[in-house]
N, C-alpha and C positions, 0 to 999 in steps of 0.2 A: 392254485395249481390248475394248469388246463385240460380238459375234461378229455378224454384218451379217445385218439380217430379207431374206431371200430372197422375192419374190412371182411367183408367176403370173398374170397378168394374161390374163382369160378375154373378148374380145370387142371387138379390135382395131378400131374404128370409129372414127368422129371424138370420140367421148366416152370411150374408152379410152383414144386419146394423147395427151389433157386429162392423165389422171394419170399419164400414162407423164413426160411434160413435170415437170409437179409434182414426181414424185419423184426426177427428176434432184435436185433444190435440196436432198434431203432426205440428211443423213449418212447412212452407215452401213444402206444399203438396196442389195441386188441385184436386179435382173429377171432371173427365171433359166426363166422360161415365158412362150411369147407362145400363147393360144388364138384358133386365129379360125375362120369359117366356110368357109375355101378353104385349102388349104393354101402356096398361093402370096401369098395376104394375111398368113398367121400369120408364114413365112418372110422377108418383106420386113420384118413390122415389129419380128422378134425380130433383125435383122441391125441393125436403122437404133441399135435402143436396147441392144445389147450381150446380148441373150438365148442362152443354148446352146442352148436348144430350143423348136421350135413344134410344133405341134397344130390339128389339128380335133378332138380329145376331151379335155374337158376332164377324163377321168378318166386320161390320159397323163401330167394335171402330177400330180393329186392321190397317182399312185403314185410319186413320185418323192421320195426323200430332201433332196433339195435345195429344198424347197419348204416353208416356213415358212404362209405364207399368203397369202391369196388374193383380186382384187381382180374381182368379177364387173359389166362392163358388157355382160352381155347380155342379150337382147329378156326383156319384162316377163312372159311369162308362164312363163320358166324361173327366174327368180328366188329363189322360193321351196324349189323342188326341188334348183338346185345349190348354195344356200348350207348346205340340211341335211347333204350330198352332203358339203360342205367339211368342215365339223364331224365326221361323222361317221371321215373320212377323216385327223381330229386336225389338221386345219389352218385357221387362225382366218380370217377373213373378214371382208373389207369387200363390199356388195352393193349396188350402185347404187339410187337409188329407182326406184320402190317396193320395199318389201321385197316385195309380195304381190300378185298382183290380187284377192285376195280374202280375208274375214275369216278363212275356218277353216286357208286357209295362213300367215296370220302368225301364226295360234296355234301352230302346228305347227313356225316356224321357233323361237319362245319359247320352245316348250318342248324341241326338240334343244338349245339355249344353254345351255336351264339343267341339262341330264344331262353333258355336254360339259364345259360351263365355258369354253370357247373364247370370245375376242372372237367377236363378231359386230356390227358396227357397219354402219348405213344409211346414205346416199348425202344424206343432209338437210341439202345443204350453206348453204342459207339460214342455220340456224344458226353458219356456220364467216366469211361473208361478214363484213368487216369493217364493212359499214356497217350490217346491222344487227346487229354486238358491240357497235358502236357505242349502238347503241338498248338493246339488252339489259343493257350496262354500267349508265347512267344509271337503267334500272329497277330491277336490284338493289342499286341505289348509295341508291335513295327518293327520288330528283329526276324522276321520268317517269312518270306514269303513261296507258297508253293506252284513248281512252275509244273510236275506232272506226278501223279499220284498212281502207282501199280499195287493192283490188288489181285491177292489168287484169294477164293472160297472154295474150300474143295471138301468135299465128304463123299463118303461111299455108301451110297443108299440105293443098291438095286433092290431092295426087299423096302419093302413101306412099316420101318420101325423107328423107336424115338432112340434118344442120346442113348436110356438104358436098356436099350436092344429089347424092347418092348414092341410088342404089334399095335397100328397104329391104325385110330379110325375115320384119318383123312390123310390125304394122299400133301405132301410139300411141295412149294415151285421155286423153282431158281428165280423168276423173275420176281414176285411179288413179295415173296418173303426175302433173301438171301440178297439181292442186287437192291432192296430199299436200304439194305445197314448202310450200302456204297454208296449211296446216289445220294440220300441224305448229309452222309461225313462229308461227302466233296463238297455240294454246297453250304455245309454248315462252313467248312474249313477254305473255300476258296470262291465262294459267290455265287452268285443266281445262275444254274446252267439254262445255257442258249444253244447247245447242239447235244444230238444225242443218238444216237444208232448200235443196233444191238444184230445180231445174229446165232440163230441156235442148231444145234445137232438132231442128230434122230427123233423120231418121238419113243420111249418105251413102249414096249408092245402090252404091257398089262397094265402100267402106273399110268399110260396118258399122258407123260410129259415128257422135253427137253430134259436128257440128261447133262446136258453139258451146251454154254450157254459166255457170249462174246459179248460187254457192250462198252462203248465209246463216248465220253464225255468232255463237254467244253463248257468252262465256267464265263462269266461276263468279263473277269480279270484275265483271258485268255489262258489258263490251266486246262491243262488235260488231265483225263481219266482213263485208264484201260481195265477194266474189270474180267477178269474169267473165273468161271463158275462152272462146277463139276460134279455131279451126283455119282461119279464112275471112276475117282482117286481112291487108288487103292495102296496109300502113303498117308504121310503127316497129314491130320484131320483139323480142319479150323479156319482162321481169315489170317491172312497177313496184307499187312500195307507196308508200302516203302512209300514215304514223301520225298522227293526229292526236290530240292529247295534252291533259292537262291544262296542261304549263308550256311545250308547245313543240308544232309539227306538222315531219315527218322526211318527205322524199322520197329513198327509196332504190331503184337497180337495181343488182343483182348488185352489185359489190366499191363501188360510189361510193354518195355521202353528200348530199346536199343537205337547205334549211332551205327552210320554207313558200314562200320568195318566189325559191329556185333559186338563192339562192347556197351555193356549195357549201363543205360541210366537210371538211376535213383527217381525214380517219382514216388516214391513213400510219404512225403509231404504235400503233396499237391490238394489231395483233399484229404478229410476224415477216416477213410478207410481205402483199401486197395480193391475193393469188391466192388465194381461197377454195375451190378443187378442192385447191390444194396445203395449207393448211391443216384441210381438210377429211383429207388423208392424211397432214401431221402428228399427227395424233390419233389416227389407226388405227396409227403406229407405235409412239407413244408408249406407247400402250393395253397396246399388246402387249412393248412393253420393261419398262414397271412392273407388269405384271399387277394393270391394274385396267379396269375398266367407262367404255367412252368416253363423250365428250358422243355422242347421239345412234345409243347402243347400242340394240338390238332392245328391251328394256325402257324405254328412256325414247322411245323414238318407238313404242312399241305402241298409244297409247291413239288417236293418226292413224288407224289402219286400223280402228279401233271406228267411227268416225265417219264412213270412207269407207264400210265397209260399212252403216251405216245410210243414209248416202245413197244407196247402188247399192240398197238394196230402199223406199225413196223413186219414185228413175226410175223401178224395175221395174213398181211398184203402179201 
């Protein structure tokens, strides 16, 4: 029997114990580190999910033998810095999206990867989401082809707190966090983008950023993109995508499936589970059981952050 992938999970929040959850379902996995920001937080949730040990530093797990690798849900702009951290430290790495808030840190993280050779797989669970495997299936099957893709993101965060209406200790961006799920699915789903243009609304007068947030995408296949992005909807909270296609139009939000006119499709088969965070870390395990290169490795989701950074010097000009 193969000897059980060990993780530390760096960043105990509500989108940490997404994968904590997930990797219950998952064989031959241990939680053997919980990192959080308080030590009374790390404590609680390394007791609830079976962990020996917690931490407020995350270089407590990374010196520990028992720690295979490493699952970082924390605030965007350490991102970059603790997954090098990880690598460098010989332990492979999943890192939530974004990998980066900026273009010369995701070069930085591609190129520790590739001295390393450690997984390093990104958080682009849109890829992992059954309904659109669903979409992707049918495209590389040559039954779908997508001629424009509409997406709304919309949450309402005029107060800087997480999913569980928790205070939060770093502020979130539409562009780098929120428009990476879209700008990645487009090209994973319709080709290498070659145009791209973005425009944003006010800045908050306390959070510092765009609350609401315009951008425009063209794939090499000639697909387009329109994206809009909202920290200031005060309705239905989430992402929806419409594909609209050559032989079909697709309405998808997270794990569910619908057709142009809302009836919905069965993707219950498409993979192993309906839970795209845990499929999402099925594939970081696997990765790292076969030693090979995930869907959604810092290499194939690098060419995102070329195109986020052309947008961020877009807003800036």
């Amino acid at each position: 029997m193969s000897s059980p992938i060990r993780i530390a999970l760096a960043g105990a929040g509500a989108f940490g114990e997404k994968h904590l959850d997930g990797l219950k379902n998952i064989d031959g996995v241990e939680i053997s580190s919980i990192i959080s920001r308080t030590g009374e937080q790390a404590a609680a949730v390394a007791a609830k999910y079976g962990a020996k040990h917690s931490s407020t530093e995350l270089a407590d797990a990374l010196a520990r033998d028992d720690v295979d690798a490493v699952i970082l849900c924390t605030p965007t702009q350490m991102h970059a810095e603790q997954a090098i951290a990880c690598m460098k430290a010989g332990k492979h790495v999943q890192v939530e999206i974004p990998l980066a808030d900026s273009w010369v840190d995701a070069q930085d993280v591609l190129k520790v990867q590739a001295e390393t050779g450690k997984v390093c797989m990104v958080g682009h669970t849109r890829r992992f989401n059954p309904s659109h495997q669903f979409v992707h299936n049918r495209i590389t099957a040559g039954e779908f082809n997508i001629q424009q893709m509409d997406v709304q993101t919309y949450f309402f965060r005029r107060q800087n707190i997480n999913a569980k209406g928790e205070a939060r200790s770093w502020t979130d961006h539409l562009l780098w966090h929120h428009a990476a799920h879209t700008v990645d699915l487009f090209a994973y789903q319709a080709g290498k983008i070659v145009a791209a243009n973005a425009i944003e609304g006010p800045i908050h007068p306390t959070l510092g950023i765009a609350m609401d947030m315009s951008i425009q995408l063209k794939s090499e296949t000639g697909a387009i993109c329109t994206l809009s992005l909202s920290f200031n909807n005060d309705g239905p909270l989430g992402t929806f995508f419409r594909y609209i296609g050559d032989t079909a139009t697709y309405i998808a939000s997270y794990d569910d499936l619908y057709d142009g006119r809302q009836n919905a499709i069965d993707v219950s088969k498409v993979a192993v589970s309906m839970n795209g965070i845990e499929l999402q870390d099925r594939e970081f395990i696997s990765a790292i059981r076969e030693g090979r290169e995930p869907n959604s490795s810092v290499q194939k989701v690098f060419d995102c952050y070329r195109v986020l950074g052309e947008l961020e010097v877009q807003l800036k000009g």
